[in-house]
C-alpha positions as CSV (number, residue, x, y, z in Angstrom):
1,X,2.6,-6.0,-17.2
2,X,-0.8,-5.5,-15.4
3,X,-0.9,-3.0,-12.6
4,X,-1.8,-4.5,-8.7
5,X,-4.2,-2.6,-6.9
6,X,-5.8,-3.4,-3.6
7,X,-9.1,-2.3,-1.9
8,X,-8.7,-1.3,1.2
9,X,-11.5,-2.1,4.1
10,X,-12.2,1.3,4.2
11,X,-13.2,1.6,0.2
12,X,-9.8,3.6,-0.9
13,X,-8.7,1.9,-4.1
14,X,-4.9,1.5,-3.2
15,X,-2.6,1.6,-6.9
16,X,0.8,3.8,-6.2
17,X,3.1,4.1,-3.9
18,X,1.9,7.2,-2.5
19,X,-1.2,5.5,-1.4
20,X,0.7,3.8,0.9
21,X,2.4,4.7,4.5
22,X,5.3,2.9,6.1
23,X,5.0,2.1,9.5
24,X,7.3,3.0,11.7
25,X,9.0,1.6,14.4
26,X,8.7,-1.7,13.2
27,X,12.1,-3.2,11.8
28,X,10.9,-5.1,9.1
29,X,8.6,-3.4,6.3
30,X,4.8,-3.1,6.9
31,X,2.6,-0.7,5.2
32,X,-0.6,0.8,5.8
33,X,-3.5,3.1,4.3
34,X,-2.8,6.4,4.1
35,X,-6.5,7.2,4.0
36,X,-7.6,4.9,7.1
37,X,-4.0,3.3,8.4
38,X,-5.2,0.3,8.3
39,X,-2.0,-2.6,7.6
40,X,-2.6,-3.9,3.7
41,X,-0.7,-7.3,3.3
42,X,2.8,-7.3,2.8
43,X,2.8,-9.2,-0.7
44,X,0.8,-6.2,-1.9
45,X,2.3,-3.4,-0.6
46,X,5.3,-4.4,-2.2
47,X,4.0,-4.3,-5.6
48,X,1.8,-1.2,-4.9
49,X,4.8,0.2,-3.8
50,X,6.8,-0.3,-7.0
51,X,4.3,1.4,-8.8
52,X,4.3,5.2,-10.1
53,X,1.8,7.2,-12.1
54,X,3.1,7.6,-15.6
């Protein structure tokens, strides 16, 4: 199974879940940068999210 990543606009190379932040206060999921906070799309957070360095 190939891996998702995601460039984010502000050049981090998003791969693993701990490049990602939950937002809070918001009651369904949404995700952001951790380097910028800037909101990655949904689709991809999810499978970033899933993802773990092995």
């Amino acid at each position: 199974m190939t891996r998702t990543t995601y460039r984010c606009t502000c050049g981090a190379l998003l791969k693993f879940a701990q490049d990602l932040e939950k937002e809070s206060g918001i009651a369904t999921r949404s995700w952001k940068c951790t380097d910028c906070g800037t909101p990655v799309p949904g689709q991809i957070a999810e499978k970033v999210r899933h993802q773990h360095p092995s």
